[in-house]
Structures are given as structure tokens and as C-alpha cells.
C-alpha positions in Angstrom: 108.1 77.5 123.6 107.9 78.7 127.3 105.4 76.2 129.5 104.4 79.3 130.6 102.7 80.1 126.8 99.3 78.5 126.2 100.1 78.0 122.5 102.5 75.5 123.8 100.0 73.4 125.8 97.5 73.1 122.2 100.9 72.3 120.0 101.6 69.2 122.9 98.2 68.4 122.5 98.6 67.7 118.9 99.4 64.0 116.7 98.3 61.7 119.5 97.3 58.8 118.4 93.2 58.4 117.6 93.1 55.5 120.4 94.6 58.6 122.6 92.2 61.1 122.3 89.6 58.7 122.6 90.6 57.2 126.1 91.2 60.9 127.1 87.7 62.0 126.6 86.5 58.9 127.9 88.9 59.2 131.1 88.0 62.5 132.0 84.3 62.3 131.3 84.1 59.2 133.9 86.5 60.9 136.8 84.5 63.8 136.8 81.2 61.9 136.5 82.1 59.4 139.6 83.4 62.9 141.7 79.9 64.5 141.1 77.8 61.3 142.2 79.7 61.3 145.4 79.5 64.2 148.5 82.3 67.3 146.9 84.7 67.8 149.6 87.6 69.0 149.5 89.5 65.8 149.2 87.3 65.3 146.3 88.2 68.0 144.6 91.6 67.6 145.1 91.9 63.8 144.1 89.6 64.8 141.0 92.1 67.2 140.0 95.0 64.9 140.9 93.1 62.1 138.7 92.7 64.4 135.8 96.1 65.5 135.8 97.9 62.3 136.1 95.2 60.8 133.6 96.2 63.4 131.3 100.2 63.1 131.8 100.1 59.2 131.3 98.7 59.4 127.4 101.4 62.4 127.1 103.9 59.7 128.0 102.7 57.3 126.0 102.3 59.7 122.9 106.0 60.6 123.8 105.1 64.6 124.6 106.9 66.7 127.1 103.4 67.9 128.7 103.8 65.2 131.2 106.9 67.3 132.9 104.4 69.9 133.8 101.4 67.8 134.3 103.3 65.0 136.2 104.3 67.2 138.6 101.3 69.2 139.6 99.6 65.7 140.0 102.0 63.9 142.1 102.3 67.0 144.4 98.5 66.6 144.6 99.0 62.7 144.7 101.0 62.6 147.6 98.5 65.0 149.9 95.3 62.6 149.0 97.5 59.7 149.5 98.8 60.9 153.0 94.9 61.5 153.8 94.2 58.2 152.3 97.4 56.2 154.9 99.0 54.9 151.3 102.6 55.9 152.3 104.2 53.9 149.7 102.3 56.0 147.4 103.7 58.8 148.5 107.3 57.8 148.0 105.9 56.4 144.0 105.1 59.9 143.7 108.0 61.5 145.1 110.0 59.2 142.6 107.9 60.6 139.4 108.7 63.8 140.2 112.3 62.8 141.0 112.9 60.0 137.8 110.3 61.7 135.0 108.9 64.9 135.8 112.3 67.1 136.7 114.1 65.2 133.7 111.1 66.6 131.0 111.1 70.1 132.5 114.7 70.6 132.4 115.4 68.7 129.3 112.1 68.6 126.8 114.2 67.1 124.3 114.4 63.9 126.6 110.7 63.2 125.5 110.9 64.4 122.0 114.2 61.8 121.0 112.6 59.0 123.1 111.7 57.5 120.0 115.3 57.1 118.9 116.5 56.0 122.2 114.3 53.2 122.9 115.9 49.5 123.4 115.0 46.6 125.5 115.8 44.7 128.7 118.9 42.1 128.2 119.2 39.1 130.2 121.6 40.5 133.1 120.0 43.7 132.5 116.4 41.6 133.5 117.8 40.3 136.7 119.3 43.7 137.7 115.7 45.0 137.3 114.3 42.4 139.4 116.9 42.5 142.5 115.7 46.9 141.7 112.3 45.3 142.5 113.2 43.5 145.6 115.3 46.0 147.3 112.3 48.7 146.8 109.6 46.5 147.6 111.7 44.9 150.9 112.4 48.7 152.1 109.1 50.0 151.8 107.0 47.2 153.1 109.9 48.5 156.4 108.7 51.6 156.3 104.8 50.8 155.7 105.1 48.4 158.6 107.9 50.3 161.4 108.3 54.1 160.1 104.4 55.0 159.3 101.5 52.2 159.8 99.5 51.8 156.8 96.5 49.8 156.8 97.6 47.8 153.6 101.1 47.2 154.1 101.8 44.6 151.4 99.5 45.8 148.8 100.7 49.3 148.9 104.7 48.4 149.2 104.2 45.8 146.3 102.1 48.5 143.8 104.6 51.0 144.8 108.2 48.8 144.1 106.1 48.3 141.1 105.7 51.2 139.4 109.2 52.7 141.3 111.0 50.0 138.8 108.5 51.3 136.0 109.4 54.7 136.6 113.7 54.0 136.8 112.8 52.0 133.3 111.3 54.9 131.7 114.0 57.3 132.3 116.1 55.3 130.9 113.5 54.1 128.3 113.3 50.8 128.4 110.0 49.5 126.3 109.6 47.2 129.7 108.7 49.9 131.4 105.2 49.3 130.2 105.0 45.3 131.5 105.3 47.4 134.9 103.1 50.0 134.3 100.8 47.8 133.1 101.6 45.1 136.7 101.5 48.6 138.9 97.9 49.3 137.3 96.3 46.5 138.5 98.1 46.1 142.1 96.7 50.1 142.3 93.8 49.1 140.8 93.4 46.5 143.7 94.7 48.7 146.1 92.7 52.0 145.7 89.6 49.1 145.7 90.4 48.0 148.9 91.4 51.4 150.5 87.9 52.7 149.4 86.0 49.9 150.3 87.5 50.4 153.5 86.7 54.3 153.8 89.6 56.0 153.2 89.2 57.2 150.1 86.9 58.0 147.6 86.2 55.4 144.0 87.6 58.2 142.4 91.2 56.9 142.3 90.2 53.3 141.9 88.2 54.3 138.4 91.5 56.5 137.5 94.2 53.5 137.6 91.3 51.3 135.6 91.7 54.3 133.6 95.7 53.8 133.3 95.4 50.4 132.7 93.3 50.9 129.8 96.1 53.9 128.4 98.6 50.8 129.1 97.0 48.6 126.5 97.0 51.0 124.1 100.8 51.2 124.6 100.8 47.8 123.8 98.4 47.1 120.6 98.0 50.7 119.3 100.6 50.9 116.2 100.9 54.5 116.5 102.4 54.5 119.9 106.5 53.7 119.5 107.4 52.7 122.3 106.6 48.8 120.9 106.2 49.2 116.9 108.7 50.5 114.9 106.6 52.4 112.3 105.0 54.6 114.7 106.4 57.5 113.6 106.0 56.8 109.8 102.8 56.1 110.5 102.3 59.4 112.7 103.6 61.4 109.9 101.8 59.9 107.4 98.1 61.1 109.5 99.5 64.4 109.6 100.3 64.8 106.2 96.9 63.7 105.3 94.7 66.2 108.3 97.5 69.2 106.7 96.0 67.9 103.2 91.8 67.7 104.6 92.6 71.2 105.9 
């Protein structure tokens, strides 16, 4: 179906997990509660919007649904203005490399998403210290540019959250389960970093409550047996709740 169809956006919103739609109305309900107990600006709006699309697009990920192309995109384009605003410009180049590594790659080839599940492998040894020196190299070149190119306020913690999930990103096109240990390191050092950039006034908790938000999507990754990108029976066991909501309806 065309993204440009609504039908398509229910039938991508379909056989999530249960853990899924749970986080996802809990997500959304607490973003938009912490944006209306703070003043609405613009900004606000704008980071509430980017927080409920990215929110959204990281459960398609992890539910393996090429919604995150479209949603992806729309939020890192929105990402990368509150970031400017907010002097995270390692940010700015994470979000660039979404829409670069997993956003482009879904919207020009949806069937990227829906084989994941057969494509899936893990990290070998070499293939572990490759990965790391991937790490280094990012993190080294934009701690540079954070500290000579544009002056950010939080050098180190916004180079390191950004190499981060820049590795995390490279790992999930090329689906690497270990993409999620990244994810899951990148949560927290945003986690700590949004903190810090809002207790210092340049942003609002908005975006600190969204990557607790992540974090929690990350763990589902990790323990919910629906979710394939660690357990193997995923998709029987997928299949196996749709045949029985076909057979309650």
C-alpha cells in the first residue's frame, strides 16, 4: 500500500506485541501530559511532536514494521531543529544518520523491515572490535566538532550519546541483534544528557521523559518473547495471537 493511504498506517499498526501497545499508550499519555504542565511554546510543540513521533517509530522498529521509515523521518527532521535550539549538535548529526542509515532504507525498500526477521545474526569476535574502533572514530570526531566546529555546552556527554546510538543505528541496518545493547547504552547517556541540558535551561523535561520512554521500549526488546529481534519463536508466537483474535472475532 501507498504511505500516502491511511489504511496502510492501521494495517502497520497491527500484531505488535501486548507489551507494545501498552508502552505506547503509556508513552504518549506521559509526553503530552509533561508538555501541558509546562508554558506551550513553540518549541514545545515542536519537541512534543518530535517526542511522539520518534516514540512511536522506536516500538515500530522493535515490532519490525516499516512505519518507522515515515515516522523516523518526520521526527528526526523535527529532532534536529529542537536540538539545534537546544546547542546538542551531536544530536543533530545522530539524527541526520537515522534519516541516512534507517529511515531512507524503509521508505525505499519496505521489505527491508518486513524480512528483518530472517536476516537477523549476531556480532562475531572481529566483527565486535570492528564495532568498537566504529565507536571510537565517531565518538573522537564529534567530541572535534562539539569542541572546535560548533561549541556545545555538554561536549562529552552529547559526543558520547551520539557515537552511541550512530553505532546503534549502522548495527540496525545491517541488523545486528547488538544493536539493542546500544540502544539501550545511548538511552541512558540521552537520558543523562537531555537531564542535564534541561536542568540547565535549554530545553524543556519533555525530551528527558521521552528517552526514559525509549529505554523502557529497549527492555521490552530484550525480555518481551514476542519481539524477534532476541527469541527465536517470535514469530510463531505472533501468529499464533493472531490466529486466536481472527478466531474471538
Amino acid at each position: 500500500m501507498s504511505i500516502f493511504d491511511p489504511r496502510w498506517y492501521v494495517e502497520q499498526m497491527k500484531h505488535w506485541s501486548f507489551r507494545s501497545y501498552m508502552l505506547l499508550m503509556f508513552g504518549l499519555g506521559a509526553i503530552t501530559a509533561s508538555t501541558v504542565s509546562h508554558a506551550i511554546t513553540p518549541i514545545a510543540i515542536w519537541t512534543w511532536l518530535a517526542a511522539v513521533l520518534g516514540f512511536t517509530c522506536t516500538i515500530a522498529i522493535t515490532n519490525a514494521k516499516p512505519l518507522n521509515g515515515v515516522l523516523g523521518l518526520v521526527s528526526a527532521l523535527i529532532y534536529i531543529f529542537v536540538a539545534i535550539n537546544a546547542k546538542n549538535f551531536s544530536d543533530v548529526v545522530l539524527q541526520l544518520s537515522y534519516i541516512i542509515l534507517l529511515d531512507i532504507p524503509v521508505l525505499i525498500s519496505p521489505q527491508w523491515a518486513k524480512d528483518a526477521e530472517k536476516h537477523i545474526h549476531g556480532l562475531t569476535g572481529m566483527k565486535w572490535l570492528n564495532t568498537i574502533a566504529f565507536f571510537l572514530v565517531s565518538w573522537g570526531l564529534l567530541y572535534l566538532m562539539d569542541t572546535h566546529l560548533f561549541i556545545s555546552p555538554r561536549p562529552i556527554t552529547d559526543s558520547v550519546a551520539a557515537a552511541i546510538g550512530f553505532t546503534g543505528a549502522l548495527l540496525c541496518t545491517l541488523r545486528f541483534r547488538e544493536q539493542y545493547y546500544f540502544w539501550t547504552l545511548q538511552g541512558i547517556m540521552s537520558i543523562v544528557l537531555w537531564g542535564i541540558t534541561a536542568s540547565q535551561g535549554d530545553a524543556s523535561p519533555v525530551m528527558f521523559l521521552t528517552y526514559i520512554m525509549y529505554f523502557m521500549n529497549d527492555m521490552i526488546a530484550f525480555f518481551d518473547s514476542h519481539i524477534h529481534w532476541f527469541h527465536k519463536d517470535a514469530s510463531a508466537n505472533r501468529a499464533r495471537d493472531e490466529k486466536l483474535s481472527q478466531e474471538e472475532a
